[in-house]
mmCIF file of the N, C-alpha and C atoms, coordinates in Angstrom:
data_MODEL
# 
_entry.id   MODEL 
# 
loop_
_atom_site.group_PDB 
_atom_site.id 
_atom_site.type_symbol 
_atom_site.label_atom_id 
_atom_site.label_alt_id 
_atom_site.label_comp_id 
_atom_site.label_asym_id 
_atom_site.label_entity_id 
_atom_site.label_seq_id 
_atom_site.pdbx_PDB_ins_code 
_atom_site.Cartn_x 
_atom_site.Cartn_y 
_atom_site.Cartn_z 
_atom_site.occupancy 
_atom_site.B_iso_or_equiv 
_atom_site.pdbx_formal_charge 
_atom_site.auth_seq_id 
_atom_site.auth_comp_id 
_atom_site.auth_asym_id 
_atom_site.auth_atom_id 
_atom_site.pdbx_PDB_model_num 
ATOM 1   N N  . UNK A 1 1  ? 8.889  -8.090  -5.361  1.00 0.00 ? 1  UNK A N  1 
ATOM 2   C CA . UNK A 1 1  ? 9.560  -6.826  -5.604  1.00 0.00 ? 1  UNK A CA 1 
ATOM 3   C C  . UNK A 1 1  ? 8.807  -6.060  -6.683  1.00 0.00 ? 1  UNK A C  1 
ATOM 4   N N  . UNK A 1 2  ? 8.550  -4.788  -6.210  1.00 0.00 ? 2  UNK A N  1 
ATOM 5   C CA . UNK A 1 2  ? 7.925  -3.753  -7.532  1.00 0.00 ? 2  UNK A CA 1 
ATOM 6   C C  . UNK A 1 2  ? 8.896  -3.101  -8.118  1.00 0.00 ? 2  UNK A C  1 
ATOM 7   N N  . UNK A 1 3  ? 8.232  -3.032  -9.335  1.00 0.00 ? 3  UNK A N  1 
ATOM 8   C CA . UNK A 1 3  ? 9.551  -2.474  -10.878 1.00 0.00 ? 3  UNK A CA 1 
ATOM 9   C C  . UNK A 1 3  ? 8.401  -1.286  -11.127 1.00 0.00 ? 3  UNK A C  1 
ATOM 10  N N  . UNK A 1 4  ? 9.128  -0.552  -11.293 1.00 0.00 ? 4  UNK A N  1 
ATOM 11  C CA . UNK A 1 4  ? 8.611  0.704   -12.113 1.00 0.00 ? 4  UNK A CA 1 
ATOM 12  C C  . UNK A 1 4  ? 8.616  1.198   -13.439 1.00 0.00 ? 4  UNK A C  1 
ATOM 13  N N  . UNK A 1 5  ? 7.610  0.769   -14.189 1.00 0.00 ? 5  UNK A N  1 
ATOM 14  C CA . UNK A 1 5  ? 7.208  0.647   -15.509 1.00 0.00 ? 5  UNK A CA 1 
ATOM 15  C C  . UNK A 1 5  ? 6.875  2.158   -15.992 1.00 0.00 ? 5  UNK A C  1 
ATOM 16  N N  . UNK A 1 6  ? 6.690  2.355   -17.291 1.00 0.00 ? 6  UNK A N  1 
ATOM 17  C CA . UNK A 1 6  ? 5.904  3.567   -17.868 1.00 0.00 ? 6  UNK A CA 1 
ATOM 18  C C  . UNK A 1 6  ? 5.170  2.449   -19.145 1.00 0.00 ? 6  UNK A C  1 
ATOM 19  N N  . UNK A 1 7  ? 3.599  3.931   -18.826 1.00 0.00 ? 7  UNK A N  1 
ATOM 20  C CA . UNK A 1 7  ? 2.785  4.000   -19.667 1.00 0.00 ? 7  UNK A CA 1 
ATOM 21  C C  . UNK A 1 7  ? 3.009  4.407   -20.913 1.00 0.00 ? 7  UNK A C  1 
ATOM 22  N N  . UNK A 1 8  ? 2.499  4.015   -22.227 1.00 0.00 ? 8  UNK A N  1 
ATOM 23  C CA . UNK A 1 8  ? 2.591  4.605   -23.722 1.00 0.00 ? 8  UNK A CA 1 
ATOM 24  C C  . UNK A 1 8  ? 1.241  4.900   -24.021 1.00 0.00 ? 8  UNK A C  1 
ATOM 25  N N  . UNK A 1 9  ? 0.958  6.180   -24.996 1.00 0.00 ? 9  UNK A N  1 
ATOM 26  C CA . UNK A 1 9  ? -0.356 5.705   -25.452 1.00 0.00 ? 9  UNK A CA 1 
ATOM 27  C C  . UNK A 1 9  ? -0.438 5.567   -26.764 1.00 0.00 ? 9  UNK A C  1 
ATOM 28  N N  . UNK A 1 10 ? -1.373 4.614   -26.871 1.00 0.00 ? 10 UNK A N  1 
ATOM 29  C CA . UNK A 1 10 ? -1.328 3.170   -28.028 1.00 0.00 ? 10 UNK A CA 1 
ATOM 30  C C  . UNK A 1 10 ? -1.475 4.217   -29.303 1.00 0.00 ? 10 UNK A C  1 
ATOM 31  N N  . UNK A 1 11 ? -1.682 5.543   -29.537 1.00 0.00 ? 11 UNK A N  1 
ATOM 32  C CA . UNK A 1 11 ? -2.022 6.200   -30.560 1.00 0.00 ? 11 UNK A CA 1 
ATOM 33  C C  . UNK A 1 11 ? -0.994 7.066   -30.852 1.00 0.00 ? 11 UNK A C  1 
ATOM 34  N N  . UNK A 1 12 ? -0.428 7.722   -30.030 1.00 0.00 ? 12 UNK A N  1 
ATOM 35  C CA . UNK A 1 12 ? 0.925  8.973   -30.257 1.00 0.00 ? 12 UNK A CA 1 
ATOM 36  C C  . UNK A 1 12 ? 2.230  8.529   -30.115 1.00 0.00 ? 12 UNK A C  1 
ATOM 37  N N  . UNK A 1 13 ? 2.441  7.390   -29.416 1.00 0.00 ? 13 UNK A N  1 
ATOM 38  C CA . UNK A 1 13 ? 3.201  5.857   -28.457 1.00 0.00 ? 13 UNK A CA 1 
ATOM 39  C C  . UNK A 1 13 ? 4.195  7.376   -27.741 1.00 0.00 ? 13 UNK A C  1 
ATOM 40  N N  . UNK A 1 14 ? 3.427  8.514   -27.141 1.00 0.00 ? 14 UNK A N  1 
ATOM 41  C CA . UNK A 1 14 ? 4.334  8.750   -26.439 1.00 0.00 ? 14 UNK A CA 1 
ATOM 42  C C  . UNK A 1 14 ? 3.995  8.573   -24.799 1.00 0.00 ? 14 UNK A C  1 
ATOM 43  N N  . UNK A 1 15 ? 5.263  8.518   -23.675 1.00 0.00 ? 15 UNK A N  1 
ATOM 44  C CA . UNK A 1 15 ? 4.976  7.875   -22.436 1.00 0.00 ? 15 UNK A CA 1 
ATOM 45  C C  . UNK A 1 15 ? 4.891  9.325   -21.604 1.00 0.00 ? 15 UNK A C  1 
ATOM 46  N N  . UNK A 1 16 ? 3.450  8.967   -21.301 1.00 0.00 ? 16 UNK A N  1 
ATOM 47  C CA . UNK A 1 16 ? 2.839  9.764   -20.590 1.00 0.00 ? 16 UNK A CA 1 
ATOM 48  C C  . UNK A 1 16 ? 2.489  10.061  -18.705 1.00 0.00 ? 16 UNK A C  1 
ATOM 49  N N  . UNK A 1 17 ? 2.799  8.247   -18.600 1.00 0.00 ? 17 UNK A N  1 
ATOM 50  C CA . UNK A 1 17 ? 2.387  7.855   -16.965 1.00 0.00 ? 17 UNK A CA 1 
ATOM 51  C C  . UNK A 1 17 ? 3.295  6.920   -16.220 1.00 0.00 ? 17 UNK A C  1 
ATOM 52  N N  . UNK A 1 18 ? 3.839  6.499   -15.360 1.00 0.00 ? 18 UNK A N  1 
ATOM 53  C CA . UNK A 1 18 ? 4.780  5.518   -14.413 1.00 0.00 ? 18 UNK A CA 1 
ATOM 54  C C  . UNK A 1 18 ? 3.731  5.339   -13.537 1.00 0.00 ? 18 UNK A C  1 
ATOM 55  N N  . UNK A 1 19 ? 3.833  4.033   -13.291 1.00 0.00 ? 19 UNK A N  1 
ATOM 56  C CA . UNK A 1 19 ? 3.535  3.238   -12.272 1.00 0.00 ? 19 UNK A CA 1 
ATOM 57  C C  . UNK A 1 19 ? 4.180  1.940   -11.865 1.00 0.00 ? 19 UNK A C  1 
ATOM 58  N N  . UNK A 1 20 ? 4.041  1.126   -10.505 1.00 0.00 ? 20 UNK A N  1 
ATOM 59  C CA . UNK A 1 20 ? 4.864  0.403   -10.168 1.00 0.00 ? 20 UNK A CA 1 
ATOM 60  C C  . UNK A 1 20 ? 3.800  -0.869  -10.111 1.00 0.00 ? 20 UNK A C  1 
ATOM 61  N N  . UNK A 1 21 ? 4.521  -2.859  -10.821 1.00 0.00 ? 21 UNK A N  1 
ATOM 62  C CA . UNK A 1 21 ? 3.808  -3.800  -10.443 1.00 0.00 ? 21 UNK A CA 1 
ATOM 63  C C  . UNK A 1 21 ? 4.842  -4.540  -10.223 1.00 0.00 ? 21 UNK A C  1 
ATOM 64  N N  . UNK A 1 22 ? 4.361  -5.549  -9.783  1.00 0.00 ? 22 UNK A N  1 
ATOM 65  C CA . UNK A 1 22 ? 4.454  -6.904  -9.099  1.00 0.00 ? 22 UNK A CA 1 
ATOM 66  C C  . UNK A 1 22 ? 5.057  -7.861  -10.179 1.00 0.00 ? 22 UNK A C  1 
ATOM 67  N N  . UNK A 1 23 ? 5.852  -7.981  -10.903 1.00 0.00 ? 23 UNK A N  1 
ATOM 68  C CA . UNK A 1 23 ? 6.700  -8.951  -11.917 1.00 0.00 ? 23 UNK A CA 1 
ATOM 69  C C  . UNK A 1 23 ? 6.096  -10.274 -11.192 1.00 0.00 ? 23 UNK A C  1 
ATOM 70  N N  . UNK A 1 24 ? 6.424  -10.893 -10.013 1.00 0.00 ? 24 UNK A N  1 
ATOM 71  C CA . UNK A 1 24 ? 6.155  -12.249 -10.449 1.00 0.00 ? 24 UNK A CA 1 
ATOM 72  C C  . UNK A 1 24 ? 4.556  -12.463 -10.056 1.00 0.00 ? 24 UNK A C  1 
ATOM 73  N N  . UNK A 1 25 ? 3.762  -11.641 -9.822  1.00 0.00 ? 25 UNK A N  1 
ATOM 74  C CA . UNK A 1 25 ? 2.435  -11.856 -9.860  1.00 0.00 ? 25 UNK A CA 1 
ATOM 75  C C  . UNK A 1 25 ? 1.443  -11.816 -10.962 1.00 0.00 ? 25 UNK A C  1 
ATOM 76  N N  . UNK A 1 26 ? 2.443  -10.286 -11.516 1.00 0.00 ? 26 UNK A N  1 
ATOM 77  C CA . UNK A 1 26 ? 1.556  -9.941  -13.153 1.00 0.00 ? 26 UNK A CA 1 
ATOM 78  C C  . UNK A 1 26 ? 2.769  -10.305 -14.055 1.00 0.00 ? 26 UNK A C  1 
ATOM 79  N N  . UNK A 1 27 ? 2.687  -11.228 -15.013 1.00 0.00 ? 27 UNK A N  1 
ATOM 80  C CA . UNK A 1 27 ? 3.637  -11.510 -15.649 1.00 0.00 ? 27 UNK A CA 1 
ATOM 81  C C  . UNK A 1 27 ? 3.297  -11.044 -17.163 1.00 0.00 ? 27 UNK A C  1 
ATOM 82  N N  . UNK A 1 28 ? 2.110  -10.593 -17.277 1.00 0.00 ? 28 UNK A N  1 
ATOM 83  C CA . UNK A 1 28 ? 1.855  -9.820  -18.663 1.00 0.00 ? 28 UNK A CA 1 
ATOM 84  C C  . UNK A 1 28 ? 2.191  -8.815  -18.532 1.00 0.00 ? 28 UNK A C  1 
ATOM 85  N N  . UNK A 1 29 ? 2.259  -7.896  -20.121 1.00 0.00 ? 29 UNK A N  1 
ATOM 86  C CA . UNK A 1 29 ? 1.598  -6.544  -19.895 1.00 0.00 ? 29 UNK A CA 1 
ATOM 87  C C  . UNK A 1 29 ? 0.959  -5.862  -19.595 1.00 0.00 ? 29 UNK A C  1 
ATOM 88  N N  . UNK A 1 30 ? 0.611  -5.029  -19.128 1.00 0.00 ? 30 UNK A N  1 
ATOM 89  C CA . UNK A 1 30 ? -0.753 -4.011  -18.326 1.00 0.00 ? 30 UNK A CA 1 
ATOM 90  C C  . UNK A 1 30 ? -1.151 -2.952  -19.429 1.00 0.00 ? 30 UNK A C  1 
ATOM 91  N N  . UNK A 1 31 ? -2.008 -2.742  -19.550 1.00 0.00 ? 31 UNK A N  1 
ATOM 92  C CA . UNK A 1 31 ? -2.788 -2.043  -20.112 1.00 0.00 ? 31 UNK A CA 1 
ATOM 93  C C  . UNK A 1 31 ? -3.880 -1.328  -19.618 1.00 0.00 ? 31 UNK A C  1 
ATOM 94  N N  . UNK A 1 32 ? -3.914 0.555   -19.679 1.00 0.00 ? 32 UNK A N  1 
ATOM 95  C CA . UNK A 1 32 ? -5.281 1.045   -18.785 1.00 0.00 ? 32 UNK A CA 1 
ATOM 96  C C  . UNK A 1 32 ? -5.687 1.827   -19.834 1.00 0.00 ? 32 UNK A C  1 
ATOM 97  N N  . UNK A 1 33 ? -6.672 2.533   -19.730 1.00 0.00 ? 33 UNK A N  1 
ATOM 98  C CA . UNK A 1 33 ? -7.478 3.331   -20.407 1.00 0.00 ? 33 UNK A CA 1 
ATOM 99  C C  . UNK A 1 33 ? -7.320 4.900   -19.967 1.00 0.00 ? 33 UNK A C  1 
ATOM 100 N N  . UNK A 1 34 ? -6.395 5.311   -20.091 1.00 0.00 ? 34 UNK A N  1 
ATOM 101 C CA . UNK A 1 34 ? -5.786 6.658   -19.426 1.00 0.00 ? 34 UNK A CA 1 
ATOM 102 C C  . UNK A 1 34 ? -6.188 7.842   -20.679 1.00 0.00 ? 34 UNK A C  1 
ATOM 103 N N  . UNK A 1 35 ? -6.161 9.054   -20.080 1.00 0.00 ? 35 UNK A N  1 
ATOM 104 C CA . UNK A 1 35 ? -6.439 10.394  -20.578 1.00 0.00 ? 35 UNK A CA 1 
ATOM 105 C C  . UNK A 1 35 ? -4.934 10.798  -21.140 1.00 0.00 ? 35 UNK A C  1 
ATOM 106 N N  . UNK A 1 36 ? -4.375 11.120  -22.658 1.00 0.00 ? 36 UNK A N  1 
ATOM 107 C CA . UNK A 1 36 ? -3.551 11.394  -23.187 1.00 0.00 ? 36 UNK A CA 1 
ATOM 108 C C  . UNK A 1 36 ? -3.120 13.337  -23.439 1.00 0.00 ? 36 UNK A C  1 
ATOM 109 N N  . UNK A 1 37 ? -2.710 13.687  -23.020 1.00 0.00 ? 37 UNK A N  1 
ATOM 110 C CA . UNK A 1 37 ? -2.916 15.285  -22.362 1.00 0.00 ? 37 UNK A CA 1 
ATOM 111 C C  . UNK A 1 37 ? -2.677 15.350  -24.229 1.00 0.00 ? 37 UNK A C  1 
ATOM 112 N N  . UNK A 1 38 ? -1.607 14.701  -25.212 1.00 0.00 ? 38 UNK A N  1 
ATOM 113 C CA . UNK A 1 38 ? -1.186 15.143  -26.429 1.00 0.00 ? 38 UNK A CA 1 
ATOM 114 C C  . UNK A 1 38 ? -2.337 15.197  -27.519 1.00 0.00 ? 38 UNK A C  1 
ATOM 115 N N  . UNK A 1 39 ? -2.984 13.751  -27.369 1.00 0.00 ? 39 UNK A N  1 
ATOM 116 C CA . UNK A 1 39 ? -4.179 13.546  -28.233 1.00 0.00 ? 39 UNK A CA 1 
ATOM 117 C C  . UNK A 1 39 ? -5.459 14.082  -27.843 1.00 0.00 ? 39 UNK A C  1 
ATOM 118 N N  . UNK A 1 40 ? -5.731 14.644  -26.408 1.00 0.00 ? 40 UNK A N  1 
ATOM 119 C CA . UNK A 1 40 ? -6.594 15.343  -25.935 1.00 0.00 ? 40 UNK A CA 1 
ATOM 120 C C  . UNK A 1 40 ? -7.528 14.357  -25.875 1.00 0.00 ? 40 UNK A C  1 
ATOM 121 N N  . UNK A 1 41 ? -7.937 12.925  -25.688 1.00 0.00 ? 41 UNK A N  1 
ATOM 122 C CA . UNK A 1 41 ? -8.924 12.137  -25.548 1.00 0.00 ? 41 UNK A CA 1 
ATOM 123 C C  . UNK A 1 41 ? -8.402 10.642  -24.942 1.00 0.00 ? 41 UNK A C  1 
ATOM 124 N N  . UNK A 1 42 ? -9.440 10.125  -24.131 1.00 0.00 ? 42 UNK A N  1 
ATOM 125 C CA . UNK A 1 42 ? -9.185 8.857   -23.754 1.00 0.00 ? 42 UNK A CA 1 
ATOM 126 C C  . UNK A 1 42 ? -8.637 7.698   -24.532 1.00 0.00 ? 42 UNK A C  1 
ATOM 127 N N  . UNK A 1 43 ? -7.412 7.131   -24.215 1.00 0.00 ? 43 UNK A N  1 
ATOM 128 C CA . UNK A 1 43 ? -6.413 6.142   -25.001 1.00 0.00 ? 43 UNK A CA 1 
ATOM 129 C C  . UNK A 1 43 ? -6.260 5.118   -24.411 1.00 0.00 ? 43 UNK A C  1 
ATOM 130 N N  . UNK A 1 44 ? -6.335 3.776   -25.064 1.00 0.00 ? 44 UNK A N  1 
ATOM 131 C CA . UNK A 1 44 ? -5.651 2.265   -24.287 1.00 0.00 ? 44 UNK A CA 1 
ATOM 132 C C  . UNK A 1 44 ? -3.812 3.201   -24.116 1.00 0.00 ? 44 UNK A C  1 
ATOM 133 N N  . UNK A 1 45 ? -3.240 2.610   -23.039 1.00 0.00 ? 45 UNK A N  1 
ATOM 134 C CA . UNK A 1 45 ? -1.752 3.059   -22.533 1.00 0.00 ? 45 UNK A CA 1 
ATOM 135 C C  . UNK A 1 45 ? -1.377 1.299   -22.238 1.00 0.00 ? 45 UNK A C  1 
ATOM 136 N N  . UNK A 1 46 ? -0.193 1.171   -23.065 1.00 0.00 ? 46 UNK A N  1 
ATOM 137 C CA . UNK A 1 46 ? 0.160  -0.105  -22.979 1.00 0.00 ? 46 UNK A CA 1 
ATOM 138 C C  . UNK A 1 46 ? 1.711  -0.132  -21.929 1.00 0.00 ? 46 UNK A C  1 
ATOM 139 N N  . UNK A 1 47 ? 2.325  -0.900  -21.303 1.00 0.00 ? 47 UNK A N  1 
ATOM 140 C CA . UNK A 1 47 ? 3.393  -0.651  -20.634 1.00 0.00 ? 47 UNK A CA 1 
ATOM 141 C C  . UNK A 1 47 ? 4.366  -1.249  -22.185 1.00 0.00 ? 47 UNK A C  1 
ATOM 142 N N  . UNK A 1 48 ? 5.367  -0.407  -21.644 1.00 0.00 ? 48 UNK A N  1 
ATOM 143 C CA . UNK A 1 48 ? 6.706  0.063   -22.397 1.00 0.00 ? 48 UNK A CA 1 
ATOM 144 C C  . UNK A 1 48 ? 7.661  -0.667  -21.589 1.00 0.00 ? 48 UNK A C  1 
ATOM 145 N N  . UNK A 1 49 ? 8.920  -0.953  -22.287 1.00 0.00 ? 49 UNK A N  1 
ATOM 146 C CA . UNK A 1 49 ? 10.221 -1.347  -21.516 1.00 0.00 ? 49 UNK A CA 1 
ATOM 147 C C  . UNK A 1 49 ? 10.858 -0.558  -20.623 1.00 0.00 ? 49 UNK A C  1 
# 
């Protein structure tokens, strides 16, 4: 079953992106390297609760 998470970015911690994973496949956190429209530059985006 996919859960639908949001993105933070690791610098402003505000949530910028949703996307959907796989709980019992990925059992960590996800983390991408996404474009932050606030900070105007490329940011690690950590998943949020």
């Amino acid at each position: 079953m996919r859960d639908i998470i949001h993105l933070a970015c690791s610098d402003c911690k505000r949530k910028n992106y949703s996307t959907t994973k796989n709980k019992k496949t990925t059992t960590g956190r996800l983390e991408f390297k996404k474009y932050c429209r606030f900070c105007r530059k490329h940011t690690p985006h950590k998943e949020t609760k």
